[in-house]
N, C-alpha and C positions, 0 to 999 in steps of 0.2 A: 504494500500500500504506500502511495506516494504523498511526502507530507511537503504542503503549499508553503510553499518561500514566500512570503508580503514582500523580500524585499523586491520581489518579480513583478509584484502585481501590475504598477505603472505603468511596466515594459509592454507586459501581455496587453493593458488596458488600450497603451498608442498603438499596438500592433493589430489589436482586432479593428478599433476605429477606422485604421488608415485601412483596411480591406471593408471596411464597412462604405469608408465615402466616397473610394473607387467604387467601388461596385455597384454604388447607386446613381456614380456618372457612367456607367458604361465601362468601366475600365475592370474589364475582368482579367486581362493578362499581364504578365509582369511588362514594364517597358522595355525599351529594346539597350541591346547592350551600349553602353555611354564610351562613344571613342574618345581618345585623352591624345593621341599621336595627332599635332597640328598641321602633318605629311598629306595625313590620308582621311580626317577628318572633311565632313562635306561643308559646315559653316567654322567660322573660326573657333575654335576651344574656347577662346576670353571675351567672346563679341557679344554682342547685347540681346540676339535671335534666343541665347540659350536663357539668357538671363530671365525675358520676357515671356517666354516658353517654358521655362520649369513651373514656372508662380503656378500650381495649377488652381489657388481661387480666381484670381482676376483672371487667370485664359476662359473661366466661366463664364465670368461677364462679358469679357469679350468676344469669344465664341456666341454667346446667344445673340448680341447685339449685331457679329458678323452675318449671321444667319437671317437677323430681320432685315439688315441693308440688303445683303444678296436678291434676297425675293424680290426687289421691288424692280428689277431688271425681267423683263416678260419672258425673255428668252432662255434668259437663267432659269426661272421658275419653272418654264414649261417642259426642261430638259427633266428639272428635276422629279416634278410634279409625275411626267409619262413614263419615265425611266425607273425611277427607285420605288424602295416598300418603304419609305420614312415614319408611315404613320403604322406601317404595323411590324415595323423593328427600328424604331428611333434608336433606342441604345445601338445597337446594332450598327446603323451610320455612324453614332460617334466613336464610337471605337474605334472603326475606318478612320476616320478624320486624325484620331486622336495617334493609330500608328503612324500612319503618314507622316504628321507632324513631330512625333517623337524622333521617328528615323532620318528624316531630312537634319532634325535640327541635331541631333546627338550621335546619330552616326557614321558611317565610316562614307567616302565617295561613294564606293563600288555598289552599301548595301542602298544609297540615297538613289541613287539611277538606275536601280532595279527596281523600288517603289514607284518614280517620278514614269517607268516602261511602263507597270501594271494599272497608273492611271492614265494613259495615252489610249492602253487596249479597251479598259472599261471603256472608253468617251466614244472609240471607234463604232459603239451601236448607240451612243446618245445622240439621235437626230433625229427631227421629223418636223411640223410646220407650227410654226405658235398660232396663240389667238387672233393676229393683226395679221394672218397669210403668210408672214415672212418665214421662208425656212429657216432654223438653228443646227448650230451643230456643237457639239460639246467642247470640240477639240481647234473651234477656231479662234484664232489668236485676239480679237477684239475681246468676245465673251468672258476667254479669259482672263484679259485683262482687268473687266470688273470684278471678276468673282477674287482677280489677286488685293486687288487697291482696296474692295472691301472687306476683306480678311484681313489685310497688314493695318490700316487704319485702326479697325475695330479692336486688334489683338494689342495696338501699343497703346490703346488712351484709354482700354483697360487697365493697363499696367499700370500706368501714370495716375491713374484716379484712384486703384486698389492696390498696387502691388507693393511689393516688400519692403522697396526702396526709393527714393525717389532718383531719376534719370534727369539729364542735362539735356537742352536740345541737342547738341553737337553728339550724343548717345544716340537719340532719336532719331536722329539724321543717319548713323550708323545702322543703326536697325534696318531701314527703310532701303538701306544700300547690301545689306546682306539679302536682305528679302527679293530683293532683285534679281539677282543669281537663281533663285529658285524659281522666280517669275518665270526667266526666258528658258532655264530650263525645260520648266512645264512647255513651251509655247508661246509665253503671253509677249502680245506687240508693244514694247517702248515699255517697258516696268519701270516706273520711278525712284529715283535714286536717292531724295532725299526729300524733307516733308514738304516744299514746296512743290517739288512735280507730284508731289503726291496728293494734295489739297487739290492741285490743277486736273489731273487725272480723275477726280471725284465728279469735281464741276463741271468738267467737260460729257461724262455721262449725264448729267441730269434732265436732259430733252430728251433721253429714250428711257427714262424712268416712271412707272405707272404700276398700280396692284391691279393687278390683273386678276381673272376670278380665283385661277389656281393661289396667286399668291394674298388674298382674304383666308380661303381654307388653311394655305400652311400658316398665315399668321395667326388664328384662330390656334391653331393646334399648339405652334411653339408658348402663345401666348397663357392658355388655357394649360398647360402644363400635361406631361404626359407620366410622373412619376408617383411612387404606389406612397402611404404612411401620412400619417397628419404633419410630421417632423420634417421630413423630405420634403412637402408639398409648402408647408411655408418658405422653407430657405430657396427650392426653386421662383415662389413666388416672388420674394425679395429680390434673387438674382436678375428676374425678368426685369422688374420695376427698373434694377439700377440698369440695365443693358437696354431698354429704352430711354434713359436719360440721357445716356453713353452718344447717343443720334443728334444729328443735326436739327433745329426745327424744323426746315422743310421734308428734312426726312420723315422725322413725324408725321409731319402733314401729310404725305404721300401715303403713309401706312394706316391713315386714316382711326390713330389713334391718339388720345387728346392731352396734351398736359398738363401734370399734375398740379396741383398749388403749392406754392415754396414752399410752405411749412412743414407740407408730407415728402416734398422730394429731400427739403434736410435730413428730414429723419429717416428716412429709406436711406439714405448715403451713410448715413452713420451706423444706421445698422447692419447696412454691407458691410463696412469696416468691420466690425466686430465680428462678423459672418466669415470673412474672408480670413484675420487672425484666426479666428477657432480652425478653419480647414487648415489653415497652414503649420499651425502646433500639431495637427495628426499627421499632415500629410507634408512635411517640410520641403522645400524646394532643395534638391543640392547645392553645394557649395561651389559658386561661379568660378 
């Protein structure tokens, strides 16, 4: 009979939590192995991609926040909406998302351009005609373009509003230039190198931006929350809230959702805060 060490307790306590709060992001596998050789690494070892990427609270809010700008592109949406099961394996998509992103930003070249091949193949059957007649195709380099400037946008001014540390611009500006490389990798036409082209590249999308009908339902759904527990279902609920703040007003307005009054948005931001410490004490970012 085995007699319980208290002095273990703590350990056991952050070890089952941190599989608890994976688990109820999606994250049911270990992450992928973390390269340290600056040789063969695919982003830099010390650069800001990792920094902004490990935070896994604020990759939360930025992630949902990436997710509602995305939609608001027809073509994006339509790819999405006709091609994947989102609404009946969300988890499921983020995982995908969530190796991708593990492997480009933490490992090796060879293992980053075997993931960046396995989403070229996927895209090669994402096509058919959106809601306005125009054909889409997954893998074309405009489209791409938005789905990269709205994911890198979304992913750093989460960071910057939640995350662990606070970043300089002349960081930011690095970030945005790392992300690059993985931009044209993918495909994407002209990726921004630093937060100006990247502000530029936002607003220069916004005349073919509109919620189209598929993207009411997926905003309904990401909005409306898809996760099981009363516990779970608030902190999602919070993350929403701060990942819509996270948006521009006319983004808002687009997404035809209305906002809040200062007094709740303060207190939604503070409570992220505190939301996003709590995930980080279980699930601690590594050491940059």
């Amino acid at each position: 009979m085995s007699v319980l060490n208290w002095k273990d307790v703590p350990s056991q306590l952050r070890t089952r939590a941190n599989a608890n709060i994976r688990r109820a992001v999606g994250l049911t596998q270990n992450p992928p192995p973390r390269c340290v050789d600056p040789d063969t690494a695919y982003f830099p070892i010390d650069g800001v991609a990792r920094l902004v990427h490990a935070d896994l609270s604020s990759m939360l809010v930025g992630g949902i926040a990436s997710l509602f700008f995305q939609m608001l592109h027809p073509h994006a949406m339509a790819g999405v909406a006709e091609h994947s099961r989102y609404e009946h394996d969300p988890l499921g998509r983020l995982l995908q998302t969530a190796n991708f992103i593990g492997t480009t930003t933490f490992g090796t070249k060879e293992a980053a351009y075997a993931s960046i091949e396995r989403v070229h193949a996927v895209h090669l059957g994402v096509r058919g005609v959106a809601d306005d007649g125009v054909a889409y195709d997954a893998n074309d380099p405009h489209l791409l373009a938005w789905v990269h400037a709205a994911e890198a946008s979304m992913f750093l001014r989460g960071y910057q509003r939640f995350g662990k540390s606070a970043i300089t611009r002349d960081e930011a500006n690095a970030y945005v230039k790392e992300m690059a490389q993985l931009a044209s990798d993918l495909g994407s036409e002209n990726p921004p190198t630093n937060l100006s082209e990247l502000d530029a590249t936002l607003l220069r999308f916004r005349p073919e931006l509109r919620l189209s009908q598929d993207g009411v339902a997926a905003r309904d759904f990401v909005r409306d929350g898809f996760v099981d527990g009363v516990v779970t279902r608030l902190a999602y609920r919070l993350l929403v809230l701060s990942a819509l703040d996270l948006l521009e007003p006319w983004a808002r307005e687009l997404l035809r959702v209305r906002k809040s009054p200062a007094i709740k948005r303060v207190g939604v931001r503070v409570a992220t805060h505190f939301l996003c410490a709590l995930v980080r004490m279980f699930v601690p970012p590594p050491d940059r």
